[in-house]
N, C-alpha and C positions, 0 to 999 in steps of 0.2 A: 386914467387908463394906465396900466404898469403893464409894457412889453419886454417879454425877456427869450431871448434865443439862445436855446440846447446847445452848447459847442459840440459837445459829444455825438450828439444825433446831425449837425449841420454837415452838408457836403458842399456846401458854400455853391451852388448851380444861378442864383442870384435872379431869382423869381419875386422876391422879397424886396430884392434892391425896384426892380423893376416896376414891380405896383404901387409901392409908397418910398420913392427915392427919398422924402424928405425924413425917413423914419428909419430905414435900413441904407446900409453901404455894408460890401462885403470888403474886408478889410483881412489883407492875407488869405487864406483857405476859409475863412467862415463867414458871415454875416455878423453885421455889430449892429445894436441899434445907436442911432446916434441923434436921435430927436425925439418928440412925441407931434400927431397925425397935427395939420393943420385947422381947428375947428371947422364942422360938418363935411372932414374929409375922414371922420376916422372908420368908413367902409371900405375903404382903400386896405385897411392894416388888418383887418379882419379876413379881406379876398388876399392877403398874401400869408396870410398862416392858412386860411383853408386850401390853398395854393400849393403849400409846403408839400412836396410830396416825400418827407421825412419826417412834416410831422413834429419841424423842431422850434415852433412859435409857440407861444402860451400869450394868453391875456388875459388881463383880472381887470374888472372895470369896477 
């Protein structure tokens, strides 16, 4: 799974942090990913990009 967050589109509101802390930390004004999902948690990182209300998560699986 390859997660990568928009800096441009982030407004760092930490939604992301929130639903998969083990995958996002907002670090300064934006979100950094800093893991990947813990196996058969990786619906957690999907409800925080569909979450995103910027829109600024992608995922390629």
């Amino acid at each position: 799974m390859r997660i990568q967050v928009d800096e441009s589109r982030c407004i760092g509101c930490g939604m992301c942090a929130f639903a998969a802390p083990e995958v996002f930390q907002i670090v300064g004004k934006w979100s950094k990913v800093c893991g990947q999902p813990v196996p058969g948690h990786e619906s957690r990182v999907c409800d925080a990009a569909n979450g995103c209300p910027v829109n600024a998560i992608t995922i390629e699986r």
